[in-house]
C-alpha positions as CSV (number, residue, x, y, z in Angstrom):
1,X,-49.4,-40.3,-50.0
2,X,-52.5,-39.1,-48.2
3,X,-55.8,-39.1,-50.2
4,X,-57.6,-35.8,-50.7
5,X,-60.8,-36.2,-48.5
6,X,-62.8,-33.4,-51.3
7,X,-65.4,-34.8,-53.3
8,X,-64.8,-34.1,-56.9
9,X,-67.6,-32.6,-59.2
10,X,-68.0,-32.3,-62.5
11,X,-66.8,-29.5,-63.9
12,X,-69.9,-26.6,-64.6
13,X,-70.9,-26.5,-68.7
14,X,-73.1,-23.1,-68.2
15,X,-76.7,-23.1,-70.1
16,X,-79.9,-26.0,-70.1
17,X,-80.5,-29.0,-72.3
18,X,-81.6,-26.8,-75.4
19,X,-78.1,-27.3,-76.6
20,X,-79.6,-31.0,-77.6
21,X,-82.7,-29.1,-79.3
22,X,-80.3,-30.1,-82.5
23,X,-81.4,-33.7,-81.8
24,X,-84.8,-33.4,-82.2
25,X,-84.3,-31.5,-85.3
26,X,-82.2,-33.9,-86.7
27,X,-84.5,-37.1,-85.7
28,X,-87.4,-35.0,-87.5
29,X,-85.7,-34.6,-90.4
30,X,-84.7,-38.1,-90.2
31,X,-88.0,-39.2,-90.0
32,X,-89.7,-37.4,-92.3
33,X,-87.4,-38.0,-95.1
34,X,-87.5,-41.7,-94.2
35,X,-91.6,-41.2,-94.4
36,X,-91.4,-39.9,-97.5
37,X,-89.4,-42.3,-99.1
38,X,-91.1,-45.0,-97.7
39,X,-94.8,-43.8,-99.1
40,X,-92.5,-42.8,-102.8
41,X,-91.0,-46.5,-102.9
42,X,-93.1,-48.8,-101.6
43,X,-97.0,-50.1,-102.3
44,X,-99.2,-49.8,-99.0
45,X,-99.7,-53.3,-97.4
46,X,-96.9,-55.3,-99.2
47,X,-93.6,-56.4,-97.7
48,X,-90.3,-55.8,-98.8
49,X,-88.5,-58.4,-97.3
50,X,-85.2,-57.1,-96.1
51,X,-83.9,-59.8,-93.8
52,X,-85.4,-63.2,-92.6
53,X,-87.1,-60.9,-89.5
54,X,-87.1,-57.6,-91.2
55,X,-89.4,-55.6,-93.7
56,X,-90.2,-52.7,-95.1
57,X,-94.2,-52.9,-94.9
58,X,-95.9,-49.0,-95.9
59,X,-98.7,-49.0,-93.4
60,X,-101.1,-46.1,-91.7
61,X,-102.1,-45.8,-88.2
62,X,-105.0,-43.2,-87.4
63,X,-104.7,-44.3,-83.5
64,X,-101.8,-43.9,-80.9
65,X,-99.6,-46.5,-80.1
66,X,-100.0,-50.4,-81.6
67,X,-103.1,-48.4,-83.4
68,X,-105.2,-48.2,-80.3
69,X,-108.3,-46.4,-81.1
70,X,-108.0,-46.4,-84.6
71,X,-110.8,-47.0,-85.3
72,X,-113.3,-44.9,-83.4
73,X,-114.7,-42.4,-85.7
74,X,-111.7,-39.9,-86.3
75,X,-111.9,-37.6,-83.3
76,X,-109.0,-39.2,-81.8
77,X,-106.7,-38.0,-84.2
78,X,-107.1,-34.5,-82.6
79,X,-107.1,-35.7,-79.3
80,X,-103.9,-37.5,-79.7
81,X,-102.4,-34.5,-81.6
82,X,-103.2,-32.4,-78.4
83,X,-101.9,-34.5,-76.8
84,X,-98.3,-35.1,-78.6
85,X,-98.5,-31.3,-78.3
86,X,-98.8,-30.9,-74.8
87,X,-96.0,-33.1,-74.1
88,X,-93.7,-31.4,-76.4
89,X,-94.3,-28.2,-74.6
90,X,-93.8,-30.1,-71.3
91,X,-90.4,-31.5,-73.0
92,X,-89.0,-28.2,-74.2
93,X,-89.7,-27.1,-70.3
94,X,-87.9,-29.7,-68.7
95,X,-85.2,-29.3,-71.2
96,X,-85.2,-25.8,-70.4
97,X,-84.8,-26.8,-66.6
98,X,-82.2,-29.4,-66.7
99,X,-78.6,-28.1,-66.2
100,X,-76.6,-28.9,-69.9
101,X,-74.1,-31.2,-67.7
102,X,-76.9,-33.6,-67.2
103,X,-76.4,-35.1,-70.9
104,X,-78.0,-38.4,-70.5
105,X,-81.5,-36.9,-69.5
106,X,-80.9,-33.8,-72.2
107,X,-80.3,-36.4,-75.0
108,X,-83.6,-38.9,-74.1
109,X,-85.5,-36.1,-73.4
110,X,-84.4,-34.2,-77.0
111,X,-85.4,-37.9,-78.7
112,X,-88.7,-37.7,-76.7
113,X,-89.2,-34.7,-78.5
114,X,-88.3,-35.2,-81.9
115,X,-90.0,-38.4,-82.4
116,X,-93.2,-36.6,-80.7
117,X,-93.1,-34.0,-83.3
118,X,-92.0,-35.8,-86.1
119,X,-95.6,-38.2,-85.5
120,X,-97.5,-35.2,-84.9
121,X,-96.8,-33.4,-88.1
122,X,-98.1,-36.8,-89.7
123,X,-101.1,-36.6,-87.9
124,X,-102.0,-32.9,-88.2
125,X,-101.1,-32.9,-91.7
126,X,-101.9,-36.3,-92.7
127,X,-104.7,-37.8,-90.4
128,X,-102.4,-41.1,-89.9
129,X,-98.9,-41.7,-89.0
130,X,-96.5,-43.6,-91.6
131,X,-94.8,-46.3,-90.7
132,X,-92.9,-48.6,-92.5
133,X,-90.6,-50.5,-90.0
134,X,-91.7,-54.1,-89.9
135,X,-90.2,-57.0,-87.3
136,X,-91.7,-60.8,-87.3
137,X,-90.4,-64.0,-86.3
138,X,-91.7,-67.5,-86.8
139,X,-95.6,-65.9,-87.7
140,X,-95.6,-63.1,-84.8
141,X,-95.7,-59.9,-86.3
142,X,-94.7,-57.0,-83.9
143,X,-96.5,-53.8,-85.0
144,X,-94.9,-51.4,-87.8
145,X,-93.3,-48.3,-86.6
146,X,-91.0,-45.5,-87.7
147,X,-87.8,-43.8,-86.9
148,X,-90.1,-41.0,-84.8
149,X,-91.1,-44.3,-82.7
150,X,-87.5,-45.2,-82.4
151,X,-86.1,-42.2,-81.3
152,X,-89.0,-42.4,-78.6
153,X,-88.1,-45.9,-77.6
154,X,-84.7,-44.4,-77.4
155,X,-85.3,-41.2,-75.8
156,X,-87.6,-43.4,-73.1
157,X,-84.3,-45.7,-72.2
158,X,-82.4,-42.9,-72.1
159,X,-84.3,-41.4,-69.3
160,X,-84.5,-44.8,-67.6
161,X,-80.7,-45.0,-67.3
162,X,-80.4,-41.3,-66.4
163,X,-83.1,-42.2,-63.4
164,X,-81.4,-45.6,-62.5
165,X,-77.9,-44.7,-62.2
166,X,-77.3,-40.5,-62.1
167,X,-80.3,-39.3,-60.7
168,X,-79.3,-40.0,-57.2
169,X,-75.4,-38.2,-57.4
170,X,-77.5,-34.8,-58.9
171,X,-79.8,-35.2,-55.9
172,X,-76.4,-35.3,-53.6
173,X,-75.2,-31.9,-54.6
């Protein structure tokens, strides 16, 4: 039997990425909710142990990531809302852009998304972003975060993978 020499593709799903805009809807929703309980249950500052490495710590952060520039005098809270802003824009574009069959980049970038806007309404509407997500081991304390940081992280090694093992097949066809 003689092997078909064609190159198969995948089949065409019509429409962009926004069909994942449910995603970043969902991981708002998740995060928020998971905010406000955290800031209705627990005291600021004091751990709830969960696990031997794990703890549910209510904490603020006025700055951007690992609370850089926190503390310098409040303006960047509007510069990094601006900012959080601009990039959700710039998601919803790309999203826009990227053919729905391209799943892997429509999912990280949706996370992106909805971690970006579920941190931004904290800091528009709050000044600080709640976290509440604490891991340590053995003294070392690696900074709280949330489930908006999360779906970031998430979103972030979805978009690694989608670079490092599809991108080059889309560029072939």
């Amino acid at each position: 039997m003689q092997r078909s020499r064609e190159r198969i593709t995948e089949p065409a799903l019509p429409g962009s990425s926004l069909v994942w805009l449910w995603l970043s809807v969902l991981v708002v929703v998740l995060d928020q909710g998971s905010k406000w309980l955290a800031e209705a249950k627990l005291s600021y500052g004091i751990p709830n142990p969960v696990l031997p490495v794990f703890d549910l710590t209510l904490l603020y952060n006025r700055g951007a990531a690992f609370s850089f520039l926190a503390d310098a005098g409040g303006w960047q809270r509007w510069f990094f809302a601006l900012v959080a802003l601009v990039v959700s824009v710039a998601l919803v574009v790309w999203m826009k852009r990227t053919a729905r069959v391209h799943w892997w980049l429509g999912m990280g970038l949706a996370l992106l998304l909805g971690g970006a806007l579920g941190n931004l309404y904290d800091r528009v509407a709050l000044g600080h972003v709640v976290d509440f997500i604490s891991l340590h081991y053995a003294g070392y304390y690696f900074p709280a975060f949330n489930l908006a940081d999360s779906a970031i992280t998430l979103g972030a090694v979805l978009l690694i993978i989608d670079t490092l093992f599809f991108e080059k097949s889309r560029s072939r066809n």
